[in-house]
C-alpha positions as CSV (number, residue, x, y, z in Angstrom):
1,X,-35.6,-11.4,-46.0
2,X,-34.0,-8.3,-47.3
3,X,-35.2,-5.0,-46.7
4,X,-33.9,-1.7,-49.1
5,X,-34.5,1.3,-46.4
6,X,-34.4,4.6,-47.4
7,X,-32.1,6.3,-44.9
8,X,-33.4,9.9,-45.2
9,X,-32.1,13.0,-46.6
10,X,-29.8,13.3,-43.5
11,X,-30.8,13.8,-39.9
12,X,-30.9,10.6,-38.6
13,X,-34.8,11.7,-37.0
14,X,-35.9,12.2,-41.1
15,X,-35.8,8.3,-41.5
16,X,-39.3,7.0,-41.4
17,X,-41.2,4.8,-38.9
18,X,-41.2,2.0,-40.8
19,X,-37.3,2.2,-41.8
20,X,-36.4,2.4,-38.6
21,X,-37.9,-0.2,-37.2
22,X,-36.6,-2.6,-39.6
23,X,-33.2,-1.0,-38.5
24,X,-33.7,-2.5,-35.0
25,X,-34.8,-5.8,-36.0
26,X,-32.1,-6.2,-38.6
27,X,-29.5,-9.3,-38.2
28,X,-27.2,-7.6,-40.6
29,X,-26.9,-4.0,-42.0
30,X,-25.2,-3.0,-45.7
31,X,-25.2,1.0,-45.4
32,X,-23.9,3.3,-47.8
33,X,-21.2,4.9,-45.5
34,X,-20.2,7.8,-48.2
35,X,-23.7,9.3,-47.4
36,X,-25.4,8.1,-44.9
37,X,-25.5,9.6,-41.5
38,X,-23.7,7.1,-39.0
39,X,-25.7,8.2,-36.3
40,X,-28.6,6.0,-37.8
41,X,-26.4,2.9,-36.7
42,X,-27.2,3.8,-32.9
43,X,-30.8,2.1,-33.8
44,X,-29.1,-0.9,-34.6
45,X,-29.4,-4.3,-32.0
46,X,-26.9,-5.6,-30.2
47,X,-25.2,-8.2,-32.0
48,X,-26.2,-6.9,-35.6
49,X,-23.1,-7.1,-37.8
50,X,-22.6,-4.2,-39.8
51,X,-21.1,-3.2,-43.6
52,X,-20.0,-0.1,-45.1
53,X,-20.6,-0.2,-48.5
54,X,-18.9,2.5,-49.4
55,X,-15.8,-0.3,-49.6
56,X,-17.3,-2.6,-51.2
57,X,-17.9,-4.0,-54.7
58,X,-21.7,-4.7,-55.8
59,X,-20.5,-8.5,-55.6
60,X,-19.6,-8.2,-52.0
61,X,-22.1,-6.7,-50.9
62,X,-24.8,-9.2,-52.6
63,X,-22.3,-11.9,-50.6
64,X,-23.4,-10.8,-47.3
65,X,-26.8,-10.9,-48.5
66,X,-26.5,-14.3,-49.5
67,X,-24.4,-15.3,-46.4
68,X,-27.7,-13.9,-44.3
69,X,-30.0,-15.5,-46.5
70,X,-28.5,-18.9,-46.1
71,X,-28.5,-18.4,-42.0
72,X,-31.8,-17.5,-42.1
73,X,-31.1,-13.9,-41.0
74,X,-32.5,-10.3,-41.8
75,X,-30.9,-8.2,-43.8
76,X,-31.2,-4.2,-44.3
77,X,-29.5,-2.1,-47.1
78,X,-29.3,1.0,-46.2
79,X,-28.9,3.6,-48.6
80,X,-29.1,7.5,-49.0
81,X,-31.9,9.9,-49.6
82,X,-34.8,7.6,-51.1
83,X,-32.9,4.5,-53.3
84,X,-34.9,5.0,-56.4
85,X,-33.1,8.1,-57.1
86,X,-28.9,6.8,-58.0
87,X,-29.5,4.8,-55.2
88,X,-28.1,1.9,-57.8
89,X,-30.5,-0.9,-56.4
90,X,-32.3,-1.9,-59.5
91,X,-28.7,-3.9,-60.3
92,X,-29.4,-5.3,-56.6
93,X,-32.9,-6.8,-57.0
94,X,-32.1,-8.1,-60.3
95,X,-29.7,-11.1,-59.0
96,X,-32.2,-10.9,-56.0
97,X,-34.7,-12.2,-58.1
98,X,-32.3,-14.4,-60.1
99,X,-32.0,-16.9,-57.0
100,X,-35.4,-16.4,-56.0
101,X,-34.9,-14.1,-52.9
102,X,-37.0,-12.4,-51.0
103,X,-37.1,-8.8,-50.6
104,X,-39.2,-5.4,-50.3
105,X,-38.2,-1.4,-50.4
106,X,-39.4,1.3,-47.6
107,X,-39.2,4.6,-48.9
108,X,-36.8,7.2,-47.7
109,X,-37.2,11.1,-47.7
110,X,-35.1,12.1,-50.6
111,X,-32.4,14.6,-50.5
112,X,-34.1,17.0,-53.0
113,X,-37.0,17.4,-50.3
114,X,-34.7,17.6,-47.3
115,X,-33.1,20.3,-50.0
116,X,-36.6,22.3,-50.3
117,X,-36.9,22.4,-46.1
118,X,-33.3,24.1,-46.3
119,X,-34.6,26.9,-48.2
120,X,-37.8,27.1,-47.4
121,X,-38.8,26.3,-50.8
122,X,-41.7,25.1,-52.8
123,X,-40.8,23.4,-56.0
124,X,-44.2,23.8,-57.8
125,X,-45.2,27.4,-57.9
126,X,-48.4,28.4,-60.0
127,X,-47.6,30.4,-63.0
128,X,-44.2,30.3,-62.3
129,X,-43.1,25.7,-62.5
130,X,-45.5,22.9,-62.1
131,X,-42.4,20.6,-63.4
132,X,-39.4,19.2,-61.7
133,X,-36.3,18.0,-63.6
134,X,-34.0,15.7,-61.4
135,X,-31.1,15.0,-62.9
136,X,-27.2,15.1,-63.0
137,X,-24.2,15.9,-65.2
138,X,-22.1,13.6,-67.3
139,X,-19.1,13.0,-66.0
140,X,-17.1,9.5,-65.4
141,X,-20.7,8.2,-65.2
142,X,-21.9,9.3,-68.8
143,X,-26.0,10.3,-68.9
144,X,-27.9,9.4,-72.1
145,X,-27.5,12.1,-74.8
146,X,-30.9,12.9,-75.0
147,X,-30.9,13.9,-71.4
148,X,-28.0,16.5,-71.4
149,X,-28.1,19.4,-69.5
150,X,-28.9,22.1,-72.2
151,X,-31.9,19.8,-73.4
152,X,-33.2,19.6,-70.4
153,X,-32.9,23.3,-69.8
154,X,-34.5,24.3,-72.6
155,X,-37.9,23.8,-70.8
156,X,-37.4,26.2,-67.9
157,X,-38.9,24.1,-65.5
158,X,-37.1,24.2,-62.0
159,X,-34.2,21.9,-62.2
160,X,-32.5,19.5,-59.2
161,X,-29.3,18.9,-60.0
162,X,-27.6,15.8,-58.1
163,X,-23.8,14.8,-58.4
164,X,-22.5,17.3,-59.8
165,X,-21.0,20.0,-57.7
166,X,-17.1,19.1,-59.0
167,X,-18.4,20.3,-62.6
168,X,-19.9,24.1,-61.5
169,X,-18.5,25.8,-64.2
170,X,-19.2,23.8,-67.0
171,X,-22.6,22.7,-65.5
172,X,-23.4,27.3,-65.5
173,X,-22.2,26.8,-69.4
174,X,-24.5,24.0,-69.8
175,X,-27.6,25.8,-68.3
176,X,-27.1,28.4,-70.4
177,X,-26.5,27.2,-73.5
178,X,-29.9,25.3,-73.2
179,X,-31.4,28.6,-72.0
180,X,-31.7,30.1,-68.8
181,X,-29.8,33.6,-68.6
182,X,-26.9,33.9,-66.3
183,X,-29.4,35.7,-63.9
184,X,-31.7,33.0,-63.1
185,X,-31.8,32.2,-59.6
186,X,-30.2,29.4,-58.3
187,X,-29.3,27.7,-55.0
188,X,-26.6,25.3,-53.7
189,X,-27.4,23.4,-50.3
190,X,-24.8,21.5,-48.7
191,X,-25.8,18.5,-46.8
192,X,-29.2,19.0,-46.9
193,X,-30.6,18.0,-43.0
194,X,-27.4,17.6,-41.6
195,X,-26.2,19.2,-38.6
196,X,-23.0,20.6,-41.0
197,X,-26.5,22.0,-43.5
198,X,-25.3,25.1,-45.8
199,X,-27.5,26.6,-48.4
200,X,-26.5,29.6,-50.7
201,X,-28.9,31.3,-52.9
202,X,-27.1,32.7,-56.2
203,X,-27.7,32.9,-59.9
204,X,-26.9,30.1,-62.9
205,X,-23.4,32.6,-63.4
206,X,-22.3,32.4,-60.2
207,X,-23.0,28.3,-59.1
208,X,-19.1,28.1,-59.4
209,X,-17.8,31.3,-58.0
210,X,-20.4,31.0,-54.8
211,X,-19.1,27.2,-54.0
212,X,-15.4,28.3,-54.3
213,X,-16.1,30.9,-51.4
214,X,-18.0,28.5,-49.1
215,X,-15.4,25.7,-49.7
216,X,-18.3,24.0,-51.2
217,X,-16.7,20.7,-53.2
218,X,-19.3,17.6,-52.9
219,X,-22.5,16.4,-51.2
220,X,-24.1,19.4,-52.4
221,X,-27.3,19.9,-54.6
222,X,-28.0,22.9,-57.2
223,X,-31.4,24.1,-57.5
224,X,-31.6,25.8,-60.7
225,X,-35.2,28.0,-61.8
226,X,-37.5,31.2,-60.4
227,X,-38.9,28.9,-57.7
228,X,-35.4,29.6,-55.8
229,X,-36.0,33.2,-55.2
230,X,-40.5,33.1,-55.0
231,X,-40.8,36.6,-55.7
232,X,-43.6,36.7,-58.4
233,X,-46.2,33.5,-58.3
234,X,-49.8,33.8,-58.1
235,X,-52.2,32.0,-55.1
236,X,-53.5,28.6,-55.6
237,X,-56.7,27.9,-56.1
238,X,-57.2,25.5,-54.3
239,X,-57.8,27.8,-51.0
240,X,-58.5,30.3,-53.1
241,X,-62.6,31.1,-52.2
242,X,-64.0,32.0,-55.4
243,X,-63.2,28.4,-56.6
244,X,-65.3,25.3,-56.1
245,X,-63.5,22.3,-54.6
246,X,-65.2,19.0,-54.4
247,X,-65.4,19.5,-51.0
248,X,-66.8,23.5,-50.5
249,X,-68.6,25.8,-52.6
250,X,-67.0,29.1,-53.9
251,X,-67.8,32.1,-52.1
252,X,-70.5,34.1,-54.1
């Protein structure tokens, strides 16, 4: 059996219950060594033969899984964050399910939420974003055209931007272009959960200029939208006692 874990957003406590106990039961581990925290390799049994990814070719790596498979072992890859976001497993469970081999996915906290927690932040203000854009900027790995930057901008929603910290400058150019004025708040957290975590609040203009003074050059995200600074946003309703919920009756 092969099990795709989520390794969490960082701190090696953020991986879930379930993740971690497949850790300990695994026969072999495939981690993504670029990213995830090594410290999650202490729950590992004795005896378990582990792989760094991070060296390795997508071929490889589905080599070890078959090398498992065919001794009857257990088998967890270990990515980043939650896989389902450029976690690059869909290419994975596609030759999984070529030769008929069994597998299943546990969730990981993503690094866009571990992002919110180093802020503070709520994502999904009232009156001011009830939409989320997660996405990333073209680079040696291009991004369909209808999903550029600028387009995506243009709907003012609050914006997580992944992969992209190399590119401030032009991403800034981007964002405006599609809309937002050089004045809209914006954030940059570094390692989100990690024991290293930095997080800078700043503006669209200044993504670039505020990462070159905190030596900021990967393994960063950008938040991007008036979310990042929560200064104007009304209550919500939900607790709110002049509304009915299904379960109480507004206050008269």
């Amino acid at each position: 059996m092969i099990h795709f874990v989520g390794a969490g957003s960082g701190a090696a406590d953020l991986i879930t219950v379930r993740g971690k106990k497949l850790l300990e039961e695994a026969d072999v581990i495939i981690y993504a060594g670029s990213l995830v925290n090594p410290e999650l390799l202490d729950y590992k049994k004795e005896g378990c033969a582990v792989y760094n990814s991070a060296k390795m070719t997508l071929e490889e790596v589905l080599d070890v899984m078959f090398a498992a498979e065919a001794e009857g072992k257990t088998t967890v890859r270990l990515h980043t964050g939650d896989p389902c976001i450029y976690g690059a497993i869909r290419e994975q469970m596609d030759v999984l399910d070529e030769k008929g081999i069994a597998y299943d996915y546990c969730p990981g906290v993503s690094s866009f939420c571990g992002a919110a927690s180093a802020l503070n932040l709520e994502y999904t203000l009232p009156d001011v974003s009830q939409t989320v854009i997660i996405t990333r900027m073209a680079g040696r790995t291009p991004v369909p055209e209808k999903e550029e930057i600028a387009s995506l901008a243009a709907h003012h929603a609050t914006m997580v931007i992944f992969l992209s910290t190399g590119m401030l400058e032009k991403l800034s150019e981007r964002l405006i272009a599609g809309g937002y004025t050089a004045d809209t708040p914006a954030a940059i957290v570094y390692k989100a959960t990690w024991e290293d975590e930095k997080a800078f609040v700043c503006t669209v203009g200044t993504l670039a200029e505020t990462a070159r003074k905190n030596q900021i050059t990967k393994t960063a995200l950008m938040i991007i939208g008036d979310v990042v600074t929560h200064s104007h946003y009304n209550r919500s309703e939900l607790y709110n006692p002049a509304f009915t919920t299904e379960f109480r009756e507004a206050v008269k």
